[in-house]
KOLNU-152444 format. One record per residue (C-alpha): residue number from 1; x, y, z; residue in three letters. Coordinates in nm, 2 decimals. Each point is the difference from the previous one (the first is absolute). Example, Ala and Ser with C-alpha at 12.3 -4.5 7.8 and 13.67 -1.06 7.14 Angstrom:
<recs>
   sevex       c1       c2       c3   lokol
       1     1.23    -0.45     0.78     ALA
       2     0.14     0.34    -0.07     SER
</recs>
This chain:
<recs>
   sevex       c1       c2       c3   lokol
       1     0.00     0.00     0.00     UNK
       2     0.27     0.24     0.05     UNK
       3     0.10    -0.02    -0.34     UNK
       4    -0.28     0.07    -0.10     UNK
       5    -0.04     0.31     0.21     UNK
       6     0.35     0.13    -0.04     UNK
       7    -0.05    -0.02    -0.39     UNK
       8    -0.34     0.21     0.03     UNK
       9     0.13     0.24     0.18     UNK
      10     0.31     0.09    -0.22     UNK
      11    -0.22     0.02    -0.32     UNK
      12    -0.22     0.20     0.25     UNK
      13     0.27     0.27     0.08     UNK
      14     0.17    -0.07    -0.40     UNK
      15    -0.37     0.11    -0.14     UNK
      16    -0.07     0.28     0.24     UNK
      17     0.37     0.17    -0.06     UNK
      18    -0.03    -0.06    -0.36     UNK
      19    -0.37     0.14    -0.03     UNK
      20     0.07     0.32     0.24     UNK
      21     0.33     0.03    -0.27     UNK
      22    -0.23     0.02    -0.29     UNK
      23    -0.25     0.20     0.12     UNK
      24     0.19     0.29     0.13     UNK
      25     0.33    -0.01    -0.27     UNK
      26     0.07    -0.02    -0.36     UNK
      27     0.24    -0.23    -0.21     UNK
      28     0.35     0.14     0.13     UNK
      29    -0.11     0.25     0.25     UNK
      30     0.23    -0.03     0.32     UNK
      31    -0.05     0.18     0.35     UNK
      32     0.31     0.01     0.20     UNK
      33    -0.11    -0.14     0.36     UNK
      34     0.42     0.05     0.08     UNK
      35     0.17     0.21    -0.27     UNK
      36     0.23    -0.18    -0.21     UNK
      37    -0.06    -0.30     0.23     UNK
      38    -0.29    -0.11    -0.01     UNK
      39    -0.28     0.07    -0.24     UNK
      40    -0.37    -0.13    -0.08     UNK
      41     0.01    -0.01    -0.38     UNK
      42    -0.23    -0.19    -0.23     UNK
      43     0.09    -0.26    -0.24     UNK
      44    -0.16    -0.25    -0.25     UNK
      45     0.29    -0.30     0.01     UNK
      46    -0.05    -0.23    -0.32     UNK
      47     0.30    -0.20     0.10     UNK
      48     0.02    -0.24     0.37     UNK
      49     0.11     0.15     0.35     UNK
      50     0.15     0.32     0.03     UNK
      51     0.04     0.01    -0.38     UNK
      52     0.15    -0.26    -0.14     UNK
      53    -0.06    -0.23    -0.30     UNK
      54    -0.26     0.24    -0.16     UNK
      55    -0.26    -0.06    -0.25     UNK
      56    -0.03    -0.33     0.05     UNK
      57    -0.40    -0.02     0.14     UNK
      58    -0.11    -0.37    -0.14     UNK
      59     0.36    -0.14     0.18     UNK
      60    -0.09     0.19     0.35     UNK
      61    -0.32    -0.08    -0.02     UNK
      62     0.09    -0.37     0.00     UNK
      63     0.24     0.01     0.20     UNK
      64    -0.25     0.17     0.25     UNK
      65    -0.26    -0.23    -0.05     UNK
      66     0.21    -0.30     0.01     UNK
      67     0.14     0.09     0.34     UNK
      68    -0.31     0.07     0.17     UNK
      69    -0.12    -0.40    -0.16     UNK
      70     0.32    -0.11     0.15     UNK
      71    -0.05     0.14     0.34     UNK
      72    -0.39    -0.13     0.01     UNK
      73     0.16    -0.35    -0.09     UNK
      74     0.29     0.01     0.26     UNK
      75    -0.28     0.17     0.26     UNK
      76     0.01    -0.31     0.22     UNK
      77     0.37    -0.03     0.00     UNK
      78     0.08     0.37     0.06     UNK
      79    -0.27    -0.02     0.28     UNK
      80     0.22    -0.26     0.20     UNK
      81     0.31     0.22    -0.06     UNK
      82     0.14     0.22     0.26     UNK
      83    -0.14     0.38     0.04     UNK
      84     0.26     0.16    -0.22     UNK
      85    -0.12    -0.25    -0.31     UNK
      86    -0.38     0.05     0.08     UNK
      87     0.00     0.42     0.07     UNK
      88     0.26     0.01    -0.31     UNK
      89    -0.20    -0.16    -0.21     UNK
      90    -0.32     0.20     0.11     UNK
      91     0.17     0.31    -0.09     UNK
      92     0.21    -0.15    -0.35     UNK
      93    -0.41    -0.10    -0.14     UNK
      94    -0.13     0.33     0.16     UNK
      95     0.22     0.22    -0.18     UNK
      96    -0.01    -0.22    -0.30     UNK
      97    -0.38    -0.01     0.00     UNK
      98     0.04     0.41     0.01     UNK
      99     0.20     0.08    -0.26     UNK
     100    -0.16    -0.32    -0.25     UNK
     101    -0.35     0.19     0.06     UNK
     102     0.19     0.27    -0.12     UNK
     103     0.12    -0.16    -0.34     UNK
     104    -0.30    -0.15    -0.07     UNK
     105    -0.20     0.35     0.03     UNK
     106     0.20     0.21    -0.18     UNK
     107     0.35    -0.22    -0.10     UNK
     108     0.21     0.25     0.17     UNK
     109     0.10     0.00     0.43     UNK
     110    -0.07     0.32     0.17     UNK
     111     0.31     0.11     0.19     UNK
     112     0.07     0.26     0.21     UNK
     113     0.24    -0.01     0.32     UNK
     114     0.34     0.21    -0.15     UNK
     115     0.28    -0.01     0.23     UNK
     116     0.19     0.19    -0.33     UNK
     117     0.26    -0.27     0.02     UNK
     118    -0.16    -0.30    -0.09     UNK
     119    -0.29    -0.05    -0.26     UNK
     120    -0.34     0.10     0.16     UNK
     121    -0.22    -0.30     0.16     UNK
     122    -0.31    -0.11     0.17     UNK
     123    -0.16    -0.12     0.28     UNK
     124    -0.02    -0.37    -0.19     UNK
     125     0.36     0.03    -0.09     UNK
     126     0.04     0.04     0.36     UNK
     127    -0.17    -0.31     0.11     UNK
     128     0.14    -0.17    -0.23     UNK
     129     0.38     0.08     0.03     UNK
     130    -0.06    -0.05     0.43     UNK
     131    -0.18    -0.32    -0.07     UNK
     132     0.25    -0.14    -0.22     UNK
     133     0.27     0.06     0.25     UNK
     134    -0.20    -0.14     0.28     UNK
     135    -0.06    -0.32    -0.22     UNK
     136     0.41    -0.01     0.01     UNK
     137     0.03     0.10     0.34     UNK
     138    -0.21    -0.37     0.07     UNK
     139     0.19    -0.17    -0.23     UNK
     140     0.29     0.08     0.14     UNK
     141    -0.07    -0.07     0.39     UNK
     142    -0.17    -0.32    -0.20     UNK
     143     0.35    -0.12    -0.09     UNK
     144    -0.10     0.04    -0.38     UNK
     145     0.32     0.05    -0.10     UNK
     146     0.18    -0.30     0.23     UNK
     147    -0.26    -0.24    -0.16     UNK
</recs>
């Protein structure tokens, strides 16, 4: 259940940024919330997290779709793994589940966190970097890599 919940609520909080984003910016319109720093600017990402691989919608929508069928058919198995596997996981298909309803709306990701030196993200990207490291992080005190 708590993948479950953990998932709804990053698409929750993915959606809600994204929507007050779009409702209250324009394409490439940037407000500086710490000059130079850090900025809220809006972008339409064709390409995969934090801008790479772009123009490629039929491959990330795939690969979107096939990771969230993967993690339905390894539910039971992630379930009876450790909390770092179970909230990682949560948060890797929430934010994935975010940014895919983006793709499939409009085949572009809505961006917008701009720290100026790295390429502007999102709430999903996020989840989805911290949950992939968590995943890891269980591997690792799993003895993964000693097996």
């Amino acid at each position: 259940m708590i993948l479950l919940w953990v998932s709804l609520l990053v698409v929750f909080l993915d959606r809600i940024t994204k929507m007050a984003v779009v409702s209250k910016m324009s394409e490439g319109d940037s407000i500086p919330v710490f000059e130079n720093i850090f900025h809220i600017t809006y972008v339409l990402n064709p390409g995969a997290a934090f801008g790479m691989l772009p123009h490629n919608r039929m491959f990330f929508l795939a690969i979107g779709v096939a990771a969230v069928i993967a993690i339905w058919w390894m539910r039971k198995d992630i379930l009876a793994e450790g909390w770092r596997t179970r909230i990682g996981t949560a948060l890797f298909l929430g934010g994935t589940l975010g940014n895919l309803w983006d793709r499939v709306q409009t085949g572009l990701v809505i961006d917008f966190f701009d720290f100026r030196i790295w390429p502007v993200f999102n709430v999903a990207d996020i989840a989805i970097c911290v949950g992939v490291g968590l995943i890891l992080w269980g591997m690792l005190q799993n003895g993964f890599l000693e097996n």
